[in-house]
C-alpha positions in Angstrom: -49.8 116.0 -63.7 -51.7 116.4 -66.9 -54.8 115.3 -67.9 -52.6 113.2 -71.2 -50.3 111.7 -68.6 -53.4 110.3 -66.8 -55.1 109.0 -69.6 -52.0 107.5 -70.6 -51.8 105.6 -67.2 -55.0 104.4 -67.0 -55.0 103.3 -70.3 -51.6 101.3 -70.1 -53.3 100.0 -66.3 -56.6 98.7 -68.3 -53.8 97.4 -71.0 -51.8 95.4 -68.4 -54.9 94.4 -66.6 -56.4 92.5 -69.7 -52.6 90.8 -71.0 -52.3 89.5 -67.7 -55.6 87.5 -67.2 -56.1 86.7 -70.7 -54.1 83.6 -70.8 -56.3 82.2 -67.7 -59.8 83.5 -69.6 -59.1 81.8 -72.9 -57.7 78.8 -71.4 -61.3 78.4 -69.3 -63.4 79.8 -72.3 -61.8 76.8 -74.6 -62.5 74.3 -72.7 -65.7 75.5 -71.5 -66.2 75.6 -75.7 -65.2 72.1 -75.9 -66.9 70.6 -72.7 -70.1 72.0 -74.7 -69.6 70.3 -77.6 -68.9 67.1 -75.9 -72.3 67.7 -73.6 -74.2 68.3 -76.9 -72.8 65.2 -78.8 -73.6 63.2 -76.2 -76.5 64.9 -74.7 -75.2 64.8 -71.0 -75.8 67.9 -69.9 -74.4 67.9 -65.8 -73.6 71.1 -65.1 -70.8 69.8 -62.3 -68.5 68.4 -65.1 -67.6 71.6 -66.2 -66.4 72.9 -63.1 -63.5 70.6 -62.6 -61.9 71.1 -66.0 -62.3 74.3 -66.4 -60.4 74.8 -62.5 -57.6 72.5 -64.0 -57.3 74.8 -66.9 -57.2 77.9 -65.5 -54.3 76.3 -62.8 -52.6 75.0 -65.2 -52.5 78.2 -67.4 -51.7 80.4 -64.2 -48.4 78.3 -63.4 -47.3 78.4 -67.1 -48.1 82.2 -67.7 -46.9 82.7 -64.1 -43.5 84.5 -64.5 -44.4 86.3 -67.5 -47.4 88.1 -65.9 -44.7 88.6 -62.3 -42.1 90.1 -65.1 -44.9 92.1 -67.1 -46.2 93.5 -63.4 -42.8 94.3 -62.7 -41.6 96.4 -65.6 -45.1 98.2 -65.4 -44.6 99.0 -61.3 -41.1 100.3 -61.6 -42.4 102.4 -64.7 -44.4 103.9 -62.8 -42.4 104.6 -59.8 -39.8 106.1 -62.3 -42.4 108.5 -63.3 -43.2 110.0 -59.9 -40.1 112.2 -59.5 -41.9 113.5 -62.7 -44.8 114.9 -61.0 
């Protein structure tokens, strides 16, 4: 096992890690962005009404992005255990 090959592994891990949850954090940071704009138009500013929408969001996007991130954490797990006879 070279120091490459681990690099490379770690670097396609850190890859995977931030395709998968990046539906679920832009989904809750836009409408997070647009609760804010709606609590500065009309100068309501609870801090419990962002909670619920941003939970629905984030739900929502899971169960749509759901088989792609089970099929994109699939073909990386059995790329990996096709590369330990390798080692």
């Amino acid at each position: 096992m070279t120091a490459e090959l681990v690099i490379s592994l770690g670097r396609e891990a850190i890859m995977m890690m931030l395709m998968v949850s990046a539906p679920m954090l832009i989904s809750g940071l836009l409408i997070g962005l647009i609760i804010s704009i709606f609590q500065a138009i009309t100068q309501v500013h609870e801090m419990t009404l962002t909670f619920i929408p941003k939970i629905a969001a984030v739900a929502i996007a899971l169960l749509i992005f759901l088989p792609w991130i089970v099929s994109m954490m699939v073909s990386f797990t059995s790329r990996l255990y096709g590369i330990i006879p390798t080692l």
